[in-house]
C-alpha positions in Angstrom: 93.2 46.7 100.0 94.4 48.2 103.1 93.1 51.1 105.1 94.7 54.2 104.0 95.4 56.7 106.9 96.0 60.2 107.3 98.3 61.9 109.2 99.7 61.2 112.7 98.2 63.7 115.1 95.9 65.7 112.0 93.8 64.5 109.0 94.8 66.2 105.8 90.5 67.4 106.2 88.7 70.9 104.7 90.4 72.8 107.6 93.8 72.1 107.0 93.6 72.6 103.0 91.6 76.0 104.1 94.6 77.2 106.1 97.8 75.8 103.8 96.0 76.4 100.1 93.4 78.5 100.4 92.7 81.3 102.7 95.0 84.3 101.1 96.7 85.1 105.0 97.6 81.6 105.9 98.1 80.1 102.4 101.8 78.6 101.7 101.6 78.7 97.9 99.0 79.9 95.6 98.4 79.1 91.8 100.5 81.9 90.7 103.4 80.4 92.6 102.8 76.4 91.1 102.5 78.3 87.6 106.2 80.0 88.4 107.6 77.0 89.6 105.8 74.8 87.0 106.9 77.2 83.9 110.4 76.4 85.7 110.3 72.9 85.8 109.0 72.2 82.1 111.7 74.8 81.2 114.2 72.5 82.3 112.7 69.8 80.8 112.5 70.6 77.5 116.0 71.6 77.6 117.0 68.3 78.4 114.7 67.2 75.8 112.4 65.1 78.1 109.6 64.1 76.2 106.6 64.1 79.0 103.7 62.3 78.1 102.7 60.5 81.3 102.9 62.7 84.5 102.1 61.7 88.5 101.1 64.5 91.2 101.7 61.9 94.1 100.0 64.0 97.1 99.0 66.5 94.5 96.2 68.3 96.8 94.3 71.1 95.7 95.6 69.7 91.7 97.2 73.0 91.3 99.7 71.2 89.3 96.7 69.9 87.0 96.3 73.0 85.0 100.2 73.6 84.9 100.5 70.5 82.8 97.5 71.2 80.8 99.4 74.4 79.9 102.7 73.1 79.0 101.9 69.5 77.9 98.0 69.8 76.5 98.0 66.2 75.7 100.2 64.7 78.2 97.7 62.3 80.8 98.2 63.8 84.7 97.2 61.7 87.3 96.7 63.0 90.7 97.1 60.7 93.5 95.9 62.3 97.2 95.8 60.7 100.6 93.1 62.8 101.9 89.8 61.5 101.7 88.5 64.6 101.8 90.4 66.0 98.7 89.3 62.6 97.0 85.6 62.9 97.5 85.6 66.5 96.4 87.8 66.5 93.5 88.1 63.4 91.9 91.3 62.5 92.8 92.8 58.9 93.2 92.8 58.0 96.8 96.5 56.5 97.4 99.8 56.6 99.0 103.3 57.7 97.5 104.4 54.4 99.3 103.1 51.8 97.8 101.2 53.4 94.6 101.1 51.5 91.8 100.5 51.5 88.5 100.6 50.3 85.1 103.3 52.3 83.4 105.8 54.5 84.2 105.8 58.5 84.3 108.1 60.7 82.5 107.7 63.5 85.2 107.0 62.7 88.7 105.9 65.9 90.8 106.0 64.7 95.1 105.3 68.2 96.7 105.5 68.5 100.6 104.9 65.1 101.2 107.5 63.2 102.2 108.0 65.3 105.7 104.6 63.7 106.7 105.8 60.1 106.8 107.6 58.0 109.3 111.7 57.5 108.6 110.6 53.8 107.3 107.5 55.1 104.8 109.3 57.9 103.7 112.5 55.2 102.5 109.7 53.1 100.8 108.1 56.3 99.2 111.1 57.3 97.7 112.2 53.8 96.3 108.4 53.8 95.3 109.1 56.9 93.4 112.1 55.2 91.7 109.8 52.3 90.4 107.2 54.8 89.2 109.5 57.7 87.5 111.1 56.6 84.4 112.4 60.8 83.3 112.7 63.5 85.8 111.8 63.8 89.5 110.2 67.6 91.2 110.2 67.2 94.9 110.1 69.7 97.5 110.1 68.8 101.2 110.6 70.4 104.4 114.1 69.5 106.1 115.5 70.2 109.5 117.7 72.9 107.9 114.8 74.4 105.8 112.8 74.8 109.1 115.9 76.5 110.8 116.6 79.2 108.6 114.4 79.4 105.1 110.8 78.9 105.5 108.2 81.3 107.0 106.9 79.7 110.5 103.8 81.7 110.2 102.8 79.7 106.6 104.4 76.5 107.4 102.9 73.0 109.4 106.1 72.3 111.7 103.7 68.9 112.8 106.2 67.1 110.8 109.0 64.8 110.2 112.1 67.2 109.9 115.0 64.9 108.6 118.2 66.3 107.6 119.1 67.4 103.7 121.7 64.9 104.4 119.1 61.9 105.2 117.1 63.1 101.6 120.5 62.9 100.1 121.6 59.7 100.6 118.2 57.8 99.8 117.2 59.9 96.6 121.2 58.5 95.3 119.9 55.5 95.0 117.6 56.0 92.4 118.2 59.7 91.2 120.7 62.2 90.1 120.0 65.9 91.6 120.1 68.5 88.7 119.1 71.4 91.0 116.3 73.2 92.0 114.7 70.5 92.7 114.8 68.6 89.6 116.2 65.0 90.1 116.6 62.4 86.9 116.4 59.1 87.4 119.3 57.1 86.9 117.6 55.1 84.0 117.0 57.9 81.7 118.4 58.3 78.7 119.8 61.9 79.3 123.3 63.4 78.5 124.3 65.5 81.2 127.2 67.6 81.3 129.4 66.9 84.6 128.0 70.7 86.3 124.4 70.3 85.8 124.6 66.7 88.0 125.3 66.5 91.9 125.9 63.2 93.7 
């Protein structure tokens, strides 16, 4: 197996996880927040009637997504992949890359949080055709864009060390695998979902 590494220029160590998850001043999200957004996200898809049974945090961090699922899908399996090693040896987490990440089966929800911004032009293409091959329901990812950094995110909360890509440059590789319903929320363009022609974007 390959040597994983971290980011270019920082490791993903205790400091930076101090600063972006846990110290209340610096923090850009907090439990309260991934409950919010998660009660959001399972809202939408039980509406769809999404059965989810099988769900991947690829880069899930801290696992603040962990006891979301366990609230809203009690016997659904979670499994956490995390790049840092630090997060890995602490937590329990698997120690692996939304780029090539394998595994056995296919997810029903796939959760990619702030990741993708972190990777090269070529690893983030892979990670998203990776996520393709991995998501068989609905997709949740949030990532930094050159727009986002411009004029919606707070500077003082966010790590501009990143790759900041265009929504336009998201757009055009998530099409090939997914559907954007909004907020977020992408399906992928296997599942078995009837979608009215408002609640689905190209």
């Amino acid at each position: 197996m390959k040597k994983l590494k971290d980011k270019s220029g920082a490791q993903f160590d205790a400091d930076y996880y101090a600063r972006y998850y846990e110290d209340q001043r610096t923090r850009v999200a907090s439990s309260s927040d991934i409950a919010r957004l998660g009660r959001f996200v399972s809202g939408y898809a039980d509406y769809l009637g999404v059965k989810i049974k099988r769900v991947l945090d690829a880069g899930c961090g801290l696992g603040l997504w962990q006891d979301v699922i366990a609230t809203h899908y009690p016997s659904a399996r979670y499994v956490g992949i995390e790049l840092s090693e630090h997060l890995c040896e602490t937590r329990g987490f698997t120690r692996a890359s939304v780029v090539d990440y394998r595994d056995r089966g296919r997810f029903d929800l796939v959760i990619c949080q702030g990741v993708l911004q972190y990777l090269t032009d070529a690893e983030a293409k892979r990670a998203i055709k990776n996520l393709g091959q991995l998501c068989r329901g609905l997709l949740y990812l949030e990532v930094l864009t050159a727009e986002d950094w411009k004029s919606a995110c707070d500077r003082r909360f966010s790590d501009g060390a990143v790759h900041r890509r265009s929504a336009a440059w998201y757009k055009k590789e998530l099409a090939r695998e997914f559907q954007a319903l909004g907020g977020g929320v992408f399906a992928h363009r296997d599942a078995d979902l009837v979608l009215y022609a408002l609640e689905a974007f190209e």
